[in-house]
KEKE-3310 file (N, C-alpha, C; in steps of 0.2 Angstrom, whole numbers, plus 5000, padded with zeros to 4 digits):
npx = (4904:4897:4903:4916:4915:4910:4924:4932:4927:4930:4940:4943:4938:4948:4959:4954:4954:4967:4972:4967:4971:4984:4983:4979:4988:4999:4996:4993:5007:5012:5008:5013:5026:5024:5021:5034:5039:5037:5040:5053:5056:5051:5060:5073:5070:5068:5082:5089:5084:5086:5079:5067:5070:5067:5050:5048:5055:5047:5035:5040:5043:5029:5023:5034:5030:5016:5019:5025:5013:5004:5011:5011:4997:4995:5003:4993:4981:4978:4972:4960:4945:4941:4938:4942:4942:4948:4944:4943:4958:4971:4987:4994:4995:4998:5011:5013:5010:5023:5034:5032:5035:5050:5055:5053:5060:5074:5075:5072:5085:5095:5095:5085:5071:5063:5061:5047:5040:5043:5034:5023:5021:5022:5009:5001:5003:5000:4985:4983:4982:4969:4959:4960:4954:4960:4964:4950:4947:4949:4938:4930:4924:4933:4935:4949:4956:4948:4946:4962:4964:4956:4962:4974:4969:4965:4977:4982:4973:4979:4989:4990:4981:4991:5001:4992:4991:5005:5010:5001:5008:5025:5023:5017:5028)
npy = (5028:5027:5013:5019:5028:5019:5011:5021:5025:5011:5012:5024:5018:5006:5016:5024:5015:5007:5017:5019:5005:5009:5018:5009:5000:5009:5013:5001:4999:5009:5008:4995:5000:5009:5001:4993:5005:5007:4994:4997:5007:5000:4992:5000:5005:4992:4991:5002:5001:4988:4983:4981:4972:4958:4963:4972:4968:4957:4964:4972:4960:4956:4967:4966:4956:4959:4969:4961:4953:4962:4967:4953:4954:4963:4960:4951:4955:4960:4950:4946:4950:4965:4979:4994:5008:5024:5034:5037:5034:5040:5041:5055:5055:5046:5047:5056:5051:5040:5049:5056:5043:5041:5052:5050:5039:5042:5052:5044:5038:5046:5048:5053:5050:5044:5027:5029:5040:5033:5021:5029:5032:5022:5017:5030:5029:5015:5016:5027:5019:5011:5018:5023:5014:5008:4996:4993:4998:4993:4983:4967:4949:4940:4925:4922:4935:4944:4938:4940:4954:4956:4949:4959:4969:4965:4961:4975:4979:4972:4974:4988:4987:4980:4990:4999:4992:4990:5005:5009:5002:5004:5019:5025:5024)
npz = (4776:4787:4794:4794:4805:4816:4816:4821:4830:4841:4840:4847:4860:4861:4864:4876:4885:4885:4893:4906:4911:4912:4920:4930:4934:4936:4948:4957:4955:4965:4975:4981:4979:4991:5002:5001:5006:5017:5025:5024:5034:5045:5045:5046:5060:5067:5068:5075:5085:5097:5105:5103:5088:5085:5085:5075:5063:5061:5057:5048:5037:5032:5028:5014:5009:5009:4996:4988:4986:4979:4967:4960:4958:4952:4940:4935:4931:4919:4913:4920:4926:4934:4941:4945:4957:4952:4954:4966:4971:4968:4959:4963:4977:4982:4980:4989:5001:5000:4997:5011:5019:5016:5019:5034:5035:5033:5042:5055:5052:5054:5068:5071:5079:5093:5101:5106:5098:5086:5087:5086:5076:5067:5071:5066:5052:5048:5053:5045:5033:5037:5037:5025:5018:5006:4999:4997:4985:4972:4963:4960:4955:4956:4965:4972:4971:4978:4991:4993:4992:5002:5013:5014:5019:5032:5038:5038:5045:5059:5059:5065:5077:5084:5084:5095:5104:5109:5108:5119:5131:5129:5126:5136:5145)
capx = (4905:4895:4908:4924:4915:4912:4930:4935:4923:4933:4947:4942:4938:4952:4963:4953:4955:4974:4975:4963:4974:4990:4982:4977:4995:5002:4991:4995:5012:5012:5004:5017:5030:5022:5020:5041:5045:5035:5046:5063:5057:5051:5067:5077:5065:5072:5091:5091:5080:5087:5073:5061:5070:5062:5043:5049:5059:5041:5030:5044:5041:5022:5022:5037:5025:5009:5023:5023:5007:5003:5014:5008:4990:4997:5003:4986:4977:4978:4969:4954:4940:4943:4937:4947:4939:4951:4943:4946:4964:4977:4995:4999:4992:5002:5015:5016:5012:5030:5039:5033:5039:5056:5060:5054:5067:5078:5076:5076:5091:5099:5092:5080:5066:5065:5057:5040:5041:5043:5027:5017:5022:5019:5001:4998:5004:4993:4978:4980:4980:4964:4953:4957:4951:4963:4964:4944:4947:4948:4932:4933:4922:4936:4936:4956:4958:4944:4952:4970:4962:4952:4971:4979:4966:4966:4984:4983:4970:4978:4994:4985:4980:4998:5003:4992:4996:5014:5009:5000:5015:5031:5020:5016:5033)
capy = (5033:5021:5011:5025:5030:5014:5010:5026:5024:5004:5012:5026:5015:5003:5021:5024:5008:5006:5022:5016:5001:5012:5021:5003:4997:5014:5014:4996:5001:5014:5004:4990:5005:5013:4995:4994:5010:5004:4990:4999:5011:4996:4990:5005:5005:4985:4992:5006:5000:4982:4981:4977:4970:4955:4964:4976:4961:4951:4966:4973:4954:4955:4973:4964:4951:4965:4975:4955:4952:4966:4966:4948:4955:4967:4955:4944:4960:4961:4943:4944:4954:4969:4985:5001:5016:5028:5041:5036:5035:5042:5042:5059:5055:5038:5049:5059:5047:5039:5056:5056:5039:5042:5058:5049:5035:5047:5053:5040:5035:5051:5044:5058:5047:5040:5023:5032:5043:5026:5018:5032:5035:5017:5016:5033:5027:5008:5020:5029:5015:5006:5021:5025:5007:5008:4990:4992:5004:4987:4979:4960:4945:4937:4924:4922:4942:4947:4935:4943:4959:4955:4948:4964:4975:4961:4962:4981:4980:4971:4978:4991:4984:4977:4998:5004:4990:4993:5012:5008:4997:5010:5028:5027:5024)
capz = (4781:4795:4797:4797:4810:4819:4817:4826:4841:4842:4840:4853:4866:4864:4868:4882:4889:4889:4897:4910:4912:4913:4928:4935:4932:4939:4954:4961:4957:4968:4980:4983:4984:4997:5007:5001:5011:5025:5025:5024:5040:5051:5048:5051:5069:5070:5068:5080:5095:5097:5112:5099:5085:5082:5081:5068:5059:5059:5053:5039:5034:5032:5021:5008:5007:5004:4991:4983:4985:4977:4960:4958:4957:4945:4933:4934:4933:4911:4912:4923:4927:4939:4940:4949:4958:4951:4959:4975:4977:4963:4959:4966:4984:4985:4979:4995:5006:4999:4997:5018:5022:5012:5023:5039:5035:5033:5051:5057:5050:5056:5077:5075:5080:5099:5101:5107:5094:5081:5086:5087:5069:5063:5072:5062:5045:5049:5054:5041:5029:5037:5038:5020:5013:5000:4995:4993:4977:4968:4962:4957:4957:4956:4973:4974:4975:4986:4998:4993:4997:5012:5017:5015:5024:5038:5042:5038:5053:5066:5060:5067:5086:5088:5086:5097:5110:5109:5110:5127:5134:5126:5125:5143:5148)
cpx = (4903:4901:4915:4921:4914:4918:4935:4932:4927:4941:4948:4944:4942:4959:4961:4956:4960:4975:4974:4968:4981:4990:4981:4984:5000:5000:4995:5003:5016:5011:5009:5023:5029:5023:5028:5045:5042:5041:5050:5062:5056:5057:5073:5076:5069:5079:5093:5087:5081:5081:5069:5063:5067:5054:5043:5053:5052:5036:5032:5043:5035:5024:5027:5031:5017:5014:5021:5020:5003:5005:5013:5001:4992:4998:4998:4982:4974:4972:4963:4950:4940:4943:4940:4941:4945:4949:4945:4952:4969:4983:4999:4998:4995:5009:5018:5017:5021:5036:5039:5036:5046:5058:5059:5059:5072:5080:5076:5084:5096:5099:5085:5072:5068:5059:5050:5037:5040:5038:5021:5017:5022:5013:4997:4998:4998:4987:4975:4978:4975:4959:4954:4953:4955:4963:4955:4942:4946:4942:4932:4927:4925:4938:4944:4958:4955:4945:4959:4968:4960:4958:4975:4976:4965:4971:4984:4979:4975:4985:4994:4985:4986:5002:4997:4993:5000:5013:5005:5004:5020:5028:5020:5021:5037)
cpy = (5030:5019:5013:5025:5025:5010:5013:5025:5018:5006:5018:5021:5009:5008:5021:5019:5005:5012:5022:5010:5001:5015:5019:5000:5002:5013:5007:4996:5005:5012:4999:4996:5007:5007:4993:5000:5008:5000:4993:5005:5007:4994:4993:5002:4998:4988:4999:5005:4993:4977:4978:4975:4966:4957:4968:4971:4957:4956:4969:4966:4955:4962:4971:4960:4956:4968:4967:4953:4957:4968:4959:4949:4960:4966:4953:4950:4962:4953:4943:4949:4957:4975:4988:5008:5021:5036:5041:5036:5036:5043:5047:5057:5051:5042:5054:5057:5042:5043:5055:5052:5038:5047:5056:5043:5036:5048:5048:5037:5039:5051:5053:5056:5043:5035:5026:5034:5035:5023:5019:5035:5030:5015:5024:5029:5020:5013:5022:5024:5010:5011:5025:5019:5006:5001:4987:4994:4997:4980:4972:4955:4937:4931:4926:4931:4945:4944:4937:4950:4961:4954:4954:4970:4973:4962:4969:4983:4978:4974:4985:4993:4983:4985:4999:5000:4990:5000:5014:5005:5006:5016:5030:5028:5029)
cpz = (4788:4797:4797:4804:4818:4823:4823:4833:4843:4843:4846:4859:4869:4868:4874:4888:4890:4894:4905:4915:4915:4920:4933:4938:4938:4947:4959:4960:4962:4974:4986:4983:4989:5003:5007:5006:5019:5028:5027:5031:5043:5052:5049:5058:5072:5070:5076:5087:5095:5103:5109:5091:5080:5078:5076:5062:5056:5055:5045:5034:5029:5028:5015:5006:5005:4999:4984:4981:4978:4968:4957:4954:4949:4938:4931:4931:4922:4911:4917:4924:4934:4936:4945:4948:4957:4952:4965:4977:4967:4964:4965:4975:4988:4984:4986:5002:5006:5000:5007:5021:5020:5018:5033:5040:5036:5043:5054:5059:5054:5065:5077:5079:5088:5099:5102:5100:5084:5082:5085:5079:5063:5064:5068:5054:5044:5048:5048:5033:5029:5035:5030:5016:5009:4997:4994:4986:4970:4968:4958:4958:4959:4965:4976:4974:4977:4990:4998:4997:5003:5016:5019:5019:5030:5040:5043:5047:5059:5066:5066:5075:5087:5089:5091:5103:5112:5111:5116:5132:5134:5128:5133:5148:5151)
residu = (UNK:UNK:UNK:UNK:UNK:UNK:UNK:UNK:UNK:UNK:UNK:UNK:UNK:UNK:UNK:UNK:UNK:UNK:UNK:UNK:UNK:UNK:UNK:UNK:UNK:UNK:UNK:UNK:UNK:UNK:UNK:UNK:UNK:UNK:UNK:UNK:UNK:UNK:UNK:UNK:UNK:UNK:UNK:UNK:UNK:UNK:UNK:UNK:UNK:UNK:UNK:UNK:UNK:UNK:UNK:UNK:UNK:UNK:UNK:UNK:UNK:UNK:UNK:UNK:UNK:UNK:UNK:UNK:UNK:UNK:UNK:UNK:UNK:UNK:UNK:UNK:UNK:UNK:UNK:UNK:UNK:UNK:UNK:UNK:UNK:UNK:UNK:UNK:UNK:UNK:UNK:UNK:UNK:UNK:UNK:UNK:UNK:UNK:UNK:UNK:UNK:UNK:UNK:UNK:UNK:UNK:UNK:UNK:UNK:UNK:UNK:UNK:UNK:UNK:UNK:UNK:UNK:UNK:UNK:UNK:UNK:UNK:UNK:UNK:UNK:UNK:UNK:UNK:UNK:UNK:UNK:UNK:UNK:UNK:UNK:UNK:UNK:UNK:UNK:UNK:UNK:UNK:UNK:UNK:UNK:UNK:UNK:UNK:UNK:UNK:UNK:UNK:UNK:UNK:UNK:UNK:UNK:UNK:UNK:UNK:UNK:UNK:UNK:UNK:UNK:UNK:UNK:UNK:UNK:UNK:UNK:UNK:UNK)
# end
């Protein structure tokens, strides 16, 4: 009878523990979508404002490369030691910040956006993304992804300062 019951708590805790992994899996999924639609609106913004082209060409750059970055980690992620606050940030949240950047591409697409209007709506989305932390929800003592992540909250920052300098240029116009 000890060891049925033993069995089952091993066999418990390996349940728990893919599911665990399923919400880790999901989450950094969710993750590099969201840094995927960023991309696909910076570069609407580079197609209908050819004034600033190039800057929105070079920051849609940097978010494929965080979407990349990101799905890399995700494969690595079964193979090393890394823990997740799954409290902190969940599916459905990353799900409406996606649903939101999806219906602003949309407008976009449609010219309902004026250059103004496009900076001041990519220095929120940055903002919003430094002032949630989101790439600290992932605990590691791993060196190579605390520098991956230190990497993606650094560009997220200055991603950041380059909107709101543009948004003191452009906004005051």
């Amino acid at each position: 009878m000890t060891s049925n019951c033993t069995i089952n708590k091993k066999v418990y805790s390996l349940i728990i523990g893919v599911g665990i992994m399923d919400r880790t899996h999901e989450i950094v999924e969710r993750l590099a979508v969201n840094e995927e639609k960023v991309m696909e609106l910076y570069s609407v913004f580079g197609d209908i404002f050819p004034e600033h082209r190039q800057f929105w060409k070079d920051i849609s750059e940097e978010e494929k490369r965080h979407a990349s970055m990101l799905r890399e980690f995700g494969i690595l992620m079964d193979d090393i030691d890394i823990k997740l606050d799954l409290d902190y940030i969940n599916t459905k949240s990353l799900e409406i910040s996606i649903s939101f950047i999806i219906g602003e591409i949309d407008r976009a697409k449609n010219k309902g956006l004026d250059c103004k209007q496009a900076f001041k709506l990519a220095r929120s989305l940055e903002k919003g993304i430094v002032e949630s932390e989101c790439f600290k929800i992932f605990n590691t003592n791993v060196k190579d992804l605390v520098k991956l992540f230190g990497a993606l909250q650094a560009d997220t920052q200055r991603h950041c300062q380059m909107m709101d300098e543009k948004c003191e240029i452009i906004c005051k116009e």
